[in-house]
N, CA and C of each residue as an Amber inpcrd file, in Angstrom:
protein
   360
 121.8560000 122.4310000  70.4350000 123.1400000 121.9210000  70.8870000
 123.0160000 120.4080000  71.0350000 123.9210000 119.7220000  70.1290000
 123.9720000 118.1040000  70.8460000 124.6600000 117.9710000  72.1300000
 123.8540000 116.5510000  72.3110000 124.9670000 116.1590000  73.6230000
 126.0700000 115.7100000  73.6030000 126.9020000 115.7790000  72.5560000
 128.4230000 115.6730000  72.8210000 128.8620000 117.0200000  73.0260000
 128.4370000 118.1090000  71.9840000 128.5010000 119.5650000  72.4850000
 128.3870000 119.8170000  73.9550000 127.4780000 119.7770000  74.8870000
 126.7980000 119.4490000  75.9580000 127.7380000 119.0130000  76.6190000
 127.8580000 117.6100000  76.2890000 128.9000000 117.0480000  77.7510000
 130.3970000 117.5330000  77.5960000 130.4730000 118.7000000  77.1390000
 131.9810000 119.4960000  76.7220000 132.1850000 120.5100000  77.7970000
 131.0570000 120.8340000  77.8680000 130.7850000 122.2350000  78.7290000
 131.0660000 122.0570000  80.2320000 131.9650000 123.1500000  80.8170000
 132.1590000 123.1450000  82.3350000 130.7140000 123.0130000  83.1760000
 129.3010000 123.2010000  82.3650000 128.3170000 122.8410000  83.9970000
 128.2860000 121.3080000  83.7700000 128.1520000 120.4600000  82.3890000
 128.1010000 119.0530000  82.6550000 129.3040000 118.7900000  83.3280000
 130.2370000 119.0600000  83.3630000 131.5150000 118.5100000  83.8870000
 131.5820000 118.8930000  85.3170000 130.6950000 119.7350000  85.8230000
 131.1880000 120.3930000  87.0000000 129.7970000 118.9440000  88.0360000
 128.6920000 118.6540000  86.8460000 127.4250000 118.1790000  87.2020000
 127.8810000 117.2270000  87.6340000 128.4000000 116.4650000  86.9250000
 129.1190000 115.0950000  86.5380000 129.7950000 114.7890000  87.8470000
 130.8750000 115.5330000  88.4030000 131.1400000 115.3520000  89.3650000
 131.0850000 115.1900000  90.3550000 129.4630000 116.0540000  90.8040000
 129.2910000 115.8840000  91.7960000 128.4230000 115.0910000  92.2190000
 127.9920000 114.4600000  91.4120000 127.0450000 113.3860000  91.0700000
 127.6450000 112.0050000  91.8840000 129.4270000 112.0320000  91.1050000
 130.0800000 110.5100000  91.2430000 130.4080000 110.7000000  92.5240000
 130.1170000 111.9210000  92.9070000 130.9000000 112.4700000  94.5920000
 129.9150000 111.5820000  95.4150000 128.4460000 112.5140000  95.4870000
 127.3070000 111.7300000  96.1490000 127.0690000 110.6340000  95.9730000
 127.1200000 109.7230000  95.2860000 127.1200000 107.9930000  94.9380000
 127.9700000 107.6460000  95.4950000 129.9720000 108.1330000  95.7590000
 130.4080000 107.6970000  96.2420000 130.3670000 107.7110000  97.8440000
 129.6850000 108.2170000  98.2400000 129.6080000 108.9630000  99.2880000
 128.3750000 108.1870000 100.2480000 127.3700000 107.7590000  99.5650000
 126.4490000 106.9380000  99.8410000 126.8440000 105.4530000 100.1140000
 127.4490000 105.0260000  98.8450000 128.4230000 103.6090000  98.8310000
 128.8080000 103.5760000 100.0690000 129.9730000 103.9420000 100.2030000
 130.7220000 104.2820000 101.6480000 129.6670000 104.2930000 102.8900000
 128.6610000 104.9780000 103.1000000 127.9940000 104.7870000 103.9850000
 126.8770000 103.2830000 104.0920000 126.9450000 103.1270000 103.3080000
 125.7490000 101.6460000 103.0810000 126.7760000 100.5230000 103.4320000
 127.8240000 100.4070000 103.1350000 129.0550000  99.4300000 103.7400000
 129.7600000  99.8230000 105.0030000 129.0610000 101.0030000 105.3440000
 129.9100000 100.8800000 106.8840000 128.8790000 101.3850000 107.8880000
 127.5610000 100.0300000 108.2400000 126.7710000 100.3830000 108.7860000
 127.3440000 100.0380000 110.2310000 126.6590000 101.0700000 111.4280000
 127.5790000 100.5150000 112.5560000 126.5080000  99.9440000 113.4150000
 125.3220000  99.6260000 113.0760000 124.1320000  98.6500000 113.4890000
 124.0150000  97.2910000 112.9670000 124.2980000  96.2140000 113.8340000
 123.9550000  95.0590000 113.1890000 122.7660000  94.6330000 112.9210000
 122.7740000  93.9320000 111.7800000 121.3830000  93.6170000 111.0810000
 121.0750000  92.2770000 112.0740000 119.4610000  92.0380000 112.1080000
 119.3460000  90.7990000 112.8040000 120.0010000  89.9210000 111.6740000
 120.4640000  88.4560000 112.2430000 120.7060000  86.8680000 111.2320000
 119.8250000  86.2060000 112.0200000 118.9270000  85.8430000 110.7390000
 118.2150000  84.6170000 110.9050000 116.5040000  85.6270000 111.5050000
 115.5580000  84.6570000 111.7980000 114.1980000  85.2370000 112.5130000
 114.8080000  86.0160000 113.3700000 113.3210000  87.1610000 113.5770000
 113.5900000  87.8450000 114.6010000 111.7320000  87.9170000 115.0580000
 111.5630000  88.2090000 116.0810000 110.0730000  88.0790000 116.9690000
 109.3880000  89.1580000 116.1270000 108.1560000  89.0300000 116.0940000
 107.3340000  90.1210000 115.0640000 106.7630000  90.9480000 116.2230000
 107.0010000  90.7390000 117.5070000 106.3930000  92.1540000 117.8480000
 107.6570000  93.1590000 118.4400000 109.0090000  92.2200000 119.1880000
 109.6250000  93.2450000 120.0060000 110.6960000  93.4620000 119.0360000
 110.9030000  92.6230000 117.8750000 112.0370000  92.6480000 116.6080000
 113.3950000  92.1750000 116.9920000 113.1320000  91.1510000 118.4680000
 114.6740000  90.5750000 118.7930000 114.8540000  89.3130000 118.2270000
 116.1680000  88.6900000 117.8530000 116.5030000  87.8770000 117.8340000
 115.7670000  86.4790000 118.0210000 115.1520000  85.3710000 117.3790000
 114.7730000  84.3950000 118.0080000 115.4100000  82.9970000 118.7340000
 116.5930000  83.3310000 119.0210000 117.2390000  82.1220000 119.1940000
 117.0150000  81.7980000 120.3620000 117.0030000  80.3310000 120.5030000
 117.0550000  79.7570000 121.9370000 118.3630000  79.5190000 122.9180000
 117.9930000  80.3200000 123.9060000 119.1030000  79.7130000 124.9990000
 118.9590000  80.2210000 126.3840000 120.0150000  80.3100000 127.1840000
 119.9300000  80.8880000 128.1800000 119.5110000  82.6680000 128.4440000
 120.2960000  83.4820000 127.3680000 120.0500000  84.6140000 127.4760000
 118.7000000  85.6080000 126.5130000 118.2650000  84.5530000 125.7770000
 117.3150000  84.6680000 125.1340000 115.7260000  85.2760000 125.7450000
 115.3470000  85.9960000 125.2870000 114.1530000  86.1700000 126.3180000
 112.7650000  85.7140000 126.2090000 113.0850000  84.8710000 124.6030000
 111.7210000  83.9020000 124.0520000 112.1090000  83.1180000 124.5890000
 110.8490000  82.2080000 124.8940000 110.9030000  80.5480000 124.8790000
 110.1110000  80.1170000 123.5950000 110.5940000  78.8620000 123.4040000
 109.7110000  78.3390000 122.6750000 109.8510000  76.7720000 122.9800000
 108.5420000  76.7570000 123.3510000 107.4750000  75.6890000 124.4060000
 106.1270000  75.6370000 123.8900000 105.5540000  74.5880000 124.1540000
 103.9900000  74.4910000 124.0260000 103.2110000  74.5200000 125.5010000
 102.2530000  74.5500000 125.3090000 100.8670000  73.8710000 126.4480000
 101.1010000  72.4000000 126.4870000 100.2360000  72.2950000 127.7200000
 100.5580000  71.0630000 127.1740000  98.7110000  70.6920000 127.1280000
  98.7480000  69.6390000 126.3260000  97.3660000  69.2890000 125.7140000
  96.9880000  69.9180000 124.2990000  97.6650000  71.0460000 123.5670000
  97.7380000  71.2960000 122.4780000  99.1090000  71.6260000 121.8280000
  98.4170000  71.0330000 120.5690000  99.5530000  70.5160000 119.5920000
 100.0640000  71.9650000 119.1820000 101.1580000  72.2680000 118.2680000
 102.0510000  73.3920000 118.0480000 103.1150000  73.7980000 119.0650000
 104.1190000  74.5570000 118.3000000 104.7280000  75.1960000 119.6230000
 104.5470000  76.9370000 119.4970000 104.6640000  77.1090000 120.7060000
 104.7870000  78.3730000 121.3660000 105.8350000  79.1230000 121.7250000
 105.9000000  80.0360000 121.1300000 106.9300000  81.1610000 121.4900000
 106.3560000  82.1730000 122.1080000 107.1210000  82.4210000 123.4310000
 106.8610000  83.3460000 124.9280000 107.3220000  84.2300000 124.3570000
 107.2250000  85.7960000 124.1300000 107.8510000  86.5090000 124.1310000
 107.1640000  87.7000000 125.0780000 107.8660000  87.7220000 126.2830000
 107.6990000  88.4880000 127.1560000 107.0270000  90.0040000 127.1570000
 107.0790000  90.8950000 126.0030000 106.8640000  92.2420000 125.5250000
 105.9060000  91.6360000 125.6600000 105.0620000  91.2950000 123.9990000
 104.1920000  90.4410000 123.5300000 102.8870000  90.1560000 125.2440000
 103.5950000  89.3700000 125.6050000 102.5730000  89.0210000 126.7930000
 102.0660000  90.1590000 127.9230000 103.0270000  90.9040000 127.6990000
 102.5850000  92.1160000 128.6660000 101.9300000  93.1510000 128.2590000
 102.2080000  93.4510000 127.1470000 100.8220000  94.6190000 126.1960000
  99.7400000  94.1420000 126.3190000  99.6980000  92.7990000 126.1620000
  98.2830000  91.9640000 126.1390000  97.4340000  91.9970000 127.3990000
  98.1910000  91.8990000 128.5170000  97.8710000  91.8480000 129.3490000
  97.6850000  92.7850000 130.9000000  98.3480000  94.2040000 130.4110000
  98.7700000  94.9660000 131.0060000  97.2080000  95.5810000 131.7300000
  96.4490000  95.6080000 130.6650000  95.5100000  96.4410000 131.2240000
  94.5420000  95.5460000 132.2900000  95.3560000  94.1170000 132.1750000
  94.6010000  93.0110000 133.2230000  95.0380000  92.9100000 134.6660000
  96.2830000  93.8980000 134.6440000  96.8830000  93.8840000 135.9560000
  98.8850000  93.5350000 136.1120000  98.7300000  93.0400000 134.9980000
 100.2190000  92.6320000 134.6360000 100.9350000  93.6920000 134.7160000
 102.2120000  94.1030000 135.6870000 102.9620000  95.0140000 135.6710000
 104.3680000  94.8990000 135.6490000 104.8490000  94.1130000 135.1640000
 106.3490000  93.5050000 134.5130000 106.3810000  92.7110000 133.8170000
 107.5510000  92.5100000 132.6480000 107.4380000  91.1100000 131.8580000
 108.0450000  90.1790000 132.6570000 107.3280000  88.6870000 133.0240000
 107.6870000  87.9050000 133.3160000 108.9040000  86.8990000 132.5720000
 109.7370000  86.3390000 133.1810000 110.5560000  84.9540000 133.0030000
 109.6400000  83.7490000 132.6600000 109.7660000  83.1670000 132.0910000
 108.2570000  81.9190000 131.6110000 108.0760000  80.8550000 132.4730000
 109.1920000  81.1020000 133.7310000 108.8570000  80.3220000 135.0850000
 107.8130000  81.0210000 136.0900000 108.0170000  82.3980000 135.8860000
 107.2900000  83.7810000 136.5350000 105.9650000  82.7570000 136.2030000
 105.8920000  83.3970000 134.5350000 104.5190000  83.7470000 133.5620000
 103.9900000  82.2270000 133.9320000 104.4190000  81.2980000 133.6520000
 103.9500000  79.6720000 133.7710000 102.9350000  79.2620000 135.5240000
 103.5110000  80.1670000 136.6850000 102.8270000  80.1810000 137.7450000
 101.9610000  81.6210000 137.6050000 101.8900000  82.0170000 137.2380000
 101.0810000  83.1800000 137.0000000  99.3140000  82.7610000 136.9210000
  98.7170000  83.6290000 137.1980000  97.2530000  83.6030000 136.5140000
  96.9090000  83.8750000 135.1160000  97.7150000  84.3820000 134.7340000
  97.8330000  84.9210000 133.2420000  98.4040000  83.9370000 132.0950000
  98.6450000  82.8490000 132.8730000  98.9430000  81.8370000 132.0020000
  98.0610000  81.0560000 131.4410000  97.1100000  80.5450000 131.9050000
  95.9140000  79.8600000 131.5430000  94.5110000  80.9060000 130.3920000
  94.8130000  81.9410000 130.6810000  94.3280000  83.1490000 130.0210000
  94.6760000  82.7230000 128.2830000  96.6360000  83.3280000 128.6020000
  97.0600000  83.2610000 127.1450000  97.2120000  82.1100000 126.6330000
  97.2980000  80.7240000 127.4160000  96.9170000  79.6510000 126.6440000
  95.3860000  79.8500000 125.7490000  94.3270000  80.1060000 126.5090000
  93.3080000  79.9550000 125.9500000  93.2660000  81.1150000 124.2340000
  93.6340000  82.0920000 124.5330000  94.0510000  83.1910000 123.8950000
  94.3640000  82.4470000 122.6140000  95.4510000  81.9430000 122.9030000
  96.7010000  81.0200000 121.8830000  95.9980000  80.0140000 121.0250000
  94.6580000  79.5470000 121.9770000  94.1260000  78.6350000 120.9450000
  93.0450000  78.8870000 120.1650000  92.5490000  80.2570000 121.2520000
  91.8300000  80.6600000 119.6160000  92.6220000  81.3260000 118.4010000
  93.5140000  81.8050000 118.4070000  94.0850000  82.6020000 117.6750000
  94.5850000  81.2950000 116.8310000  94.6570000  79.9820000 116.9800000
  95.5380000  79.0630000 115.8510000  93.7060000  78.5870000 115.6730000
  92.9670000  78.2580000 115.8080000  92.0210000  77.9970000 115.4410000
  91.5360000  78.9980000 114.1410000  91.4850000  80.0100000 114.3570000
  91.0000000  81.1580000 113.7000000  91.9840000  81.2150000 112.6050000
  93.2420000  80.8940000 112.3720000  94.5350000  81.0690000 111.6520000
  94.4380000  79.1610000 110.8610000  93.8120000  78.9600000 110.9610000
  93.6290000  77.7320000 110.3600000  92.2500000  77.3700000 109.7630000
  90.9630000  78.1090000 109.9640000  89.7220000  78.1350000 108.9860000
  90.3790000  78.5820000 107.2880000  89.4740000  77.5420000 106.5180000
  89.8100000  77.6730000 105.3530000  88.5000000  78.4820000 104.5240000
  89.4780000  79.7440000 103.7310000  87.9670000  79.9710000 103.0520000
  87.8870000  79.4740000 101.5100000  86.6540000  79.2080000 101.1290000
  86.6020000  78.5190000  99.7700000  85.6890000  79.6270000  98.6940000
């Protein structure tokens, strides 16, 4: 049987249809997502938003005495630190008087040290 024979027949035609059904059907759902996508960066560990402001829950600040900047992200600092005694995420006025601040500075600078060896 060719396939013009073939595409004559009520199962291609019945196939056919339901084919353009499910595609259309998918379409429709991929354009009417009711979750907004992040715009722009978002933090690589808690997946929010990076913008700066008041309601924001990153900062982004440095140490002072080393160069780069720093982004606080509150989750982030408390996994790290949880098993050190840390039992809430701090505000970066909290975290900044904290004991745990001088910690993740040090933390911070090995981790850009180590992120900056070149291998040849």
């Amino acid at each position: 049987m060719s396939f013009e024979e073939f595409s004559t027949t009520t199962f291609f035609q019945r196939e056919l249809q339901e084919t353009k059904k499910l595609v259309g059907e998918k379409s429709e759902t991929k354009r009417n997502r009711t979750e907004s996508q992040p715009t722009g960066r978002v933090c690589r560990f808690c997946h929010k938003d990076l913008k700066q402001g008041p309601n924001s829950p990153h900062v982004h600040t440095g140490f002072p005495g080393v160069a780069g900047k720093y982004i606080y992200c509150p989750s982030k600092v408390l996994s790290i630190y949880q098993s050190q005694g840390m039992v809430k995420e701090m505000s970066w006025k909290e975290f900044s008087e904290s004991p745990f601040y001088e910690a993740e500075k040090q933390r911070w600078v090995a981790e850009k040290k180590l992120n900056n060896i070149w291998f040849y």
